[in-house]
N, CA, C and O atoms as a DFTB+ gen file, in Angstrom:
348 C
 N C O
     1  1      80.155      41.977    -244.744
     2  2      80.485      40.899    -245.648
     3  2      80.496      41.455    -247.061
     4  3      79.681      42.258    -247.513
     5  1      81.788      40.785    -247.853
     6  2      81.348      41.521    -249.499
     7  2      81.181      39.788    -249.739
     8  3      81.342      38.888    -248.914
     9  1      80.887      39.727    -250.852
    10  2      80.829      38.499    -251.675
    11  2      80.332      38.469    -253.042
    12  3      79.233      39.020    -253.106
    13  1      80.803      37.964    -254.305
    14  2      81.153      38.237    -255.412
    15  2      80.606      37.165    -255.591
    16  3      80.697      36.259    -254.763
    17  1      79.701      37.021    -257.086
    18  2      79.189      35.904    -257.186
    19  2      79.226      36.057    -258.878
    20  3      78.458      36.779    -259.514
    21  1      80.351      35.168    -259.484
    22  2      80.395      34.809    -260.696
    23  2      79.072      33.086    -261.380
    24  3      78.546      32.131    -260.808
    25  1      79.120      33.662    -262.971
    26  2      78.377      32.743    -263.254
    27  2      77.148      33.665    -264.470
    28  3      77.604      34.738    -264.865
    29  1      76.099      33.393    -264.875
    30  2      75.468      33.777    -265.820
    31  2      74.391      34.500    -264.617
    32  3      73.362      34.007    -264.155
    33  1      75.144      36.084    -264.243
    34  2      74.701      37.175    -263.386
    35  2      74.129      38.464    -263.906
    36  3      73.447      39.287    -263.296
    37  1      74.466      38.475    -264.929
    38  2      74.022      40.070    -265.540
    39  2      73.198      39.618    -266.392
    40  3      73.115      38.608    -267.090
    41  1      72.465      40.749    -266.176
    42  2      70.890      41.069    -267.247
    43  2      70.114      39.998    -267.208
    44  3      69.574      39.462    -268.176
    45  1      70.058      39.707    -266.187
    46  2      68.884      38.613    -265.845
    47  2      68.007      38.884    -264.662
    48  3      67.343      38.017    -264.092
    49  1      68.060      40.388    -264.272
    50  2      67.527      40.443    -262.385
    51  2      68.154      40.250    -261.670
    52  3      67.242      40.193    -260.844
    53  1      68.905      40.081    -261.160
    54  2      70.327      39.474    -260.457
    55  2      70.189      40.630    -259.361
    56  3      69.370      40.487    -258.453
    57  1      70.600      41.218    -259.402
    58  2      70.318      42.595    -258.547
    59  2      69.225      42.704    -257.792
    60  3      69.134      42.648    -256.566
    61  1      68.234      42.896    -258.765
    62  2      66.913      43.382    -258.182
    63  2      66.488      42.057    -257.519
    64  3      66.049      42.504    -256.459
    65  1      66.334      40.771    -257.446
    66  2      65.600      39.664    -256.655
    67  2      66.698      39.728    -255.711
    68  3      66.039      39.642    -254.675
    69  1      67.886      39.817    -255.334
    70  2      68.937      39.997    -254.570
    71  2      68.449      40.536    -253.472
    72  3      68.175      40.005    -252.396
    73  1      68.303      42.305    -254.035
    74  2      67.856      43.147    -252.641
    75  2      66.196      42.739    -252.562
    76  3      65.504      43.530    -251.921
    77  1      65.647      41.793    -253.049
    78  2      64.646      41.362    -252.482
    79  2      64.749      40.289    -251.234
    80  3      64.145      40.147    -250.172
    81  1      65.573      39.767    -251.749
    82  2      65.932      38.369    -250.839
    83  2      66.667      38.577    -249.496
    84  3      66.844      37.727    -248.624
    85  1      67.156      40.178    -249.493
    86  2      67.919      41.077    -248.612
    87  2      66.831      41.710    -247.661
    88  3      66.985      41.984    -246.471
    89  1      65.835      41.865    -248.338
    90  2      65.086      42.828    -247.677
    91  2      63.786      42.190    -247.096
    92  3      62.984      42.791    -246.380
    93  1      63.663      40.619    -247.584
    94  2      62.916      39.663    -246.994
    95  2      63.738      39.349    -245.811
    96  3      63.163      38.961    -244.794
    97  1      64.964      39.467    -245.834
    98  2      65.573      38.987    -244.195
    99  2      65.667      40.054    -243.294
   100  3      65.181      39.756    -242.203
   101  1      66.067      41.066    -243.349
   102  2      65.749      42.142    -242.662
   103  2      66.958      42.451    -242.346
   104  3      67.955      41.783    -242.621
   105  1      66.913      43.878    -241.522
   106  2      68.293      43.980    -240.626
   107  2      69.962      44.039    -241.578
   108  3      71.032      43.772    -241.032
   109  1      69.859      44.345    -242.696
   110  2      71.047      44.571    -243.394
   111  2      71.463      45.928    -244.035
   112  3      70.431      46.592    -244.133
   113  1      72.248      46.443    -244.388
   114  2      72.068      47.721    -245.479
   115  2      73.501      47.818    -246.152
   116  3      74.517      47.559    -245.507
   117  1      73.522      48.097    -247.113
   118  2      74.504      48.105    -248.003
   119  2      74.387      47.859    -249.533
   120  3      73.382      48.450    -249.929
   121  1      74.708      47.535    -250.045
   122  2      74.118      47.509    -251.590
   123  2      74.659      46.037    -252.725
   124  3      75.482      45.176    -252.412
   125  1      74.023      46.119    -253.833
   126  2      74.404      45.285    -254.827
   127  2      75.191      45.749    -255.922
   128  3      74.844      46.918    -256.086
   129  1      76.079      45.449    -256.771
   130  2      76.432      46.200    -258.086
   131  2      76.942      45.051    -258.823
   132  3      77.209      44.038    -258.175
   133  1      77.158      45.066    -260.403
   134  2      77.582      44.730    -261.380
   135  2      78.845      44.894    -261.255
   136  3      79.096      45.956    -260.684
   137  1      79.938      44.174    -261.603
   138  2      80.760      44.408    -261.906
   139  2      81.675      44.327    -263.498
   140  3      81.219      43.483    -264.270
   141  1      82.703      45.002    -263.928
   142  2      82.552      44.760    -265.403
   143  2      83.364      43.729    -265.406
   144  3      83.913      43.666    -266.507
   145  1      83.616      43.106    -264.880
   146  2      84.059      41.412    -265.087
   147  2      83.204      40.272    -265.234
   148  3      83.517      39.081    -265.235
   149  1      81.984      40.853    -265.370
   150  2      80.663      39.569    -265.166
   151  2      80.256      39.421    -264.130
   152  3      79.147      38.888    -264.088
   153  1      80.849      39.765    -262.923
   154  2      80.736      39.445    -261.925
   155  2      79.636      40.648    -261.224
   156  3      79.614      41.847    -261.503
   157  1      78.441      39.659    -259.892
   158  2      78.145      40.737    -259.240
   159  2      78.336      40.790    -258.193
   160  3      77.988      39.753    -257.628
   161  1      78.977      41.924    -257.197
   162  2      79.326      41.954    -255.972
   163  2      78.274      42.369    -254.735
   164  3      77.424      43.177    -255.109
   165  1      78.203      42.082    -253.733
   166  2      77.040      42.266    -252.659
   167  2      78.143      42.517    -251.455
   168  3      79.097      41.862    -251.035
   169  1      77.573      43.728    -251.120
   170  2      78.576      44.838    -249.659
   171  2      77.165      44.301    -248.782
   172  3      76.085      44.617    -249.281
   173  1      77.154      43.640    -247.719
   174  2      76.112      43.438    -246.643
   175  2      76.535      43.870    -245.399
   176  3      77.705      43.547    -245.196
   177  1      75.911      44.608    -244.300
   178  2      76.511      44.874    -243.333
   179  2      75.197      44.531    -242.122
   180  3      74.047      44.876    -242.392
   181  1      75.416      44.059    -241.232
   182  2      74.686      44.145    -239.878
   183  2      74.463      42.624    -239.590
   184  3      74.875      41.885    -240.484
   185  1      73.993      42.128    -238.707
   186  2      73.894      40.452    -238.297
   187  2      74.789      39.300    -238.595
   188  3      74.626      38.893    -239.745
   189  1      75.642      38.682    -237.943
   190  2      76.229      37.380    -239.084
   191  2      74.888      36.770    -239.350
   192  3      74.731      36.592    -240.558
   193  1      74.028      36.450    -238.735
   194  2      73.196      35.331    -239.344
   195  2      72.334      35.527    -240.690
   196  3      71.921      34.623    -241.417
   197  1      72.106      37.308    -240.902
   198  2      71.823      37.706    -241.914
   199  2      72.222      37.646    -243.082
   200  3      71.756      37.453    -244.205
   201  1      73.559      37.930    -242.417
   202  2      74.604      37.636    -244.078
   203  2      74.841      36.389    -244.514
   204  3      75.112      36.186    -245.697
   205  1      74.755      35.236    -243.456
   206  2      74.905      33.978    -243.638
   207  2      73.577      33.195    -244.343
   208  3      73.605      32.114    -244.930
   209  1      72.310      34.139    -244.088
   210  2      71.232      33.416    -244.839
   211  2      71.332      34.204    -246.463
   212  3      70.605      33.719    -247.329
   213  1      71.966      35.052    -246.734
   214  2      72.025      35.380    -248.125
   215  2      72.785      34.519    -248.316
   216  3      72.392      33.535    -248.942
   217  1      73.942      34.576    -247.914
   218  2      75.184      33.602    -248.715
   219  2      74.311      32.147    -249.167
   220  3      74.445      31.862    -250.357
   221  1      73.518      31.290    -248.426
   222  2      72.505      30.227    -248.424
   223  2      71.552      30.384    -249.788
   224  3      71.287      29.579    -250.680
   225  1      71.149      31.776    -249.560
   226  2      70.178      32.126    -251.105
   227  2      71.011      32.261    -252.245
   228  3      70.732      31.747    -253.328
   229  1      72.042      32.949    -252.027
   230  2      72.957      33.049    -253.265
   231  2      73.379      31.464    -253.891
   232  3      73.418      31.223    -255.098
   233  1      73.648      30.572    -252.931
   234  2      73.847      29.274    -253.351
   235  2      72.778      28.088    -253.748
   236  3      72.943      27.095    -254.457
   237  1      71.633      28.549    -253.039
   238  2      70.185      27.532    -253.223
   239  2      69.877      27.312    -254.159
   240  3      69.130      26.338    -254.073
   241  1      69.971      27.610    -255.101
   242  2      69.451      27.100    -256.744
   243  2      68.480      28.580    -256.579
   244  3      68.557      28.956    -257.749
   245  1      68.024      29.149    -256.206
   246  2      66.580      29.916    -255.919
   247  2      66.852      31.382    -256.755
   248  3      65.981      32.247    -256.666
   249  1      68.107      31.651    -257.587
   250  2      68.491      33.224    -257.857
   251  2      68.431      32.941    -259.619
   252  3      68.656      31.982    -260.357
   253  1      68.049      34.178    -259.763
   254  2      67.669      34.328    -261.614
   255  2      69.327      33.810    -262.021
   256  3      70.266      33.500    -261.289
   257  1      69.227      33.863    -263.194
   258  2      70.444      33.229    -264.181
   259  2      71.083      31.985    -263.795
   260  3      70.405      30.958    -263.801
   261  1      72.588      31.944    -263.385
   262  2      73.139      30.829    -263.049
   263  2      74.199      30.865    -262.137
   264  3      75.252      30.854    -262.775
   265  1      74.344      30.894    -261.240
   266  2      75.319      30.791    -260.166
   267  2      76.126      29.718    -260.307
   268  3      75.811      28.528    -260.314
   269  1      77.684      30.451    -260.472
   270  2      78.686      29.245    -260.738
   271  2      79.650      29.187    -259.626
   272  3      80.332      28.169    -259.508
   273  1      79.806      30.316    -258.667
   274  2      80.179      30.187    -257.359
   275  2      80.088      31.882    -256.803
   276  3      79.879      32.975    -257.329
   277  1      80.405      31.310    -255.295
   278  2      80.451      32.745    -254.493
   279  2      81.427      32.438    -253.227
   280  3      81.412      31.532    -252.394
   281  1      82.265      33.537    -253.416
   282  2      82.804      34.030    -252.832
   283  2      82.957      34.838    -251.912
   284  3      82.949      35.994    -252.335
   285  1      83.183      34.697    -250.130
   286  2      82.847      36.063    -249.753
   287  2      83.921      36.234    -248.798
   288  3      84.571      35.194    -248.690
   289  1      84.265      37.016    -248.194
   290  2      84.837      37.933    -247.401
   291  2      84.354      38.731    -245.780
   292  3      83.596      39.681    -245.586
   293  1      85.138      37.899    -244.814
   294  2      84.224      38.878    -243.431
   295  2      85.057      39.866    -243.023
   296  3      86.256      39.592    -242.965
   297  1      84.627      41.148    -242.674
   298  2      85.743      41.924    -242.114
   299  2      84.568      42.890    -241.399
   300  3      83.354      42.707    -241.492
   301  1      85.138      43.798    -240.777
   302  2      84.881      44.889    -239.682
   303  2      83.907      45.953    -240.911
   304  3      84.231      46.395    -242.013
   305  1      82.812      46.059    -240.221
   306  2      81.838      47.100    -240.880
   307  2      82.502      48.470    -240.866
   308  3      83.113      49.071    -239.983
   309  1      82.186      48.776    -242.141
   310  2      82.427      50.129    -242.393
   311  2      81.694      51.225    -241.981
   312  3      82.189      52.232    -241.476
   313  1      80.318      51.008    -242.225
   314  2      79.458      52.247    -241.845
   315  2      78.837      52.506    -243.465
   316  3      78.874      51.815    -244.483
   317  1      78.167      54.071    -243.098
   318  2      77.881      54.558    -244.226
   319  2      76.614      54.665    -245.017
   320  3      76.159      55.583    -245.700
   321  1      76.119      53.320    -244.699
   322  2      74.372      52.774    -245.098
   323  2      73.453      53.077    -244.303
   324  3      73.282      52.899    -243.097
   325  1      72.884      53.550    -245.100
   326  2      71.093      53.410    -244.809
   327  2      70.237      52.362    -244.787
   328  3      69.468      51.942    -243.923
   329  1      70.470      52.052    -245.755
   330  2      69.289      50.865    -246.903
   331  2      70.193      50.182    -247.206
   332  3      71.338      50.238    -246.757
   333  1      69.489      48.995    -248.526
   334  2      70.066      48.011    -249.038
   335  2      69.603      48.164    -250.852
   336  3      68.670      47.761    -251.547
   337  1      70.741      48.907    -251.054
   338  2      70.641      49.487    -252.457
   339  2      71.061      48.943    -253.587
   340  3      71.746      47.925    -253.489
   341  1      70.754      49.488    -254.933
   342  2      71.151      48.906    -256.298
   343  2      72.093      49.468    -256.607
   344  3      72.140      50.592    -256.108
   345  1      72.852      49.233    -257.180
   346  2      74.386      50.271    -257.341
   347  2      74.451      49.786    -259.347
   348  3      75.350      50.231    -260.061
């Protein structure tokens, strides 16, 4: 899953409580990054139900700054990961 989540995202933790909220569910690896559009993007790979309970956190009111929407994307895993990293 990628999913892009515009809204008041940067320099607020955004990232870092992210791969917390990633790594409280378990079973994922892939990473977070900034993007220079404001935007921050999240690469998740392993479980649908995993990726489906972030998408839930990303929307819950529960994430630093301000979430004004998210967007995501399902397609065929790539590979590549270890972990669930900061980019």
């Amino acid at each position: 899953m990628t999913a892009w989540v515009r809204g008041e995202v940067q320099g607020v933790g955004f990232r870092w409580f992210t791969r917390a909220a990633v790594l409280r569910i378990g079973g994922l690896v892939g990473y977070v990054s900034n993007l220079d559009d404001g935007r921050v993007q999240i690469v998740a790979e392993g479980p649908r139900d995993g990726c489906d309970r972030i998408l839930e956190w990303l929307r819950g009111g529960d994430t630093p700054g301000r979430v004004e929407g998210v967007t995501e994307l399902f397609d065929q895993p790539r590979g590549g990961y270890t972990e669930f990293a900061i980019r």
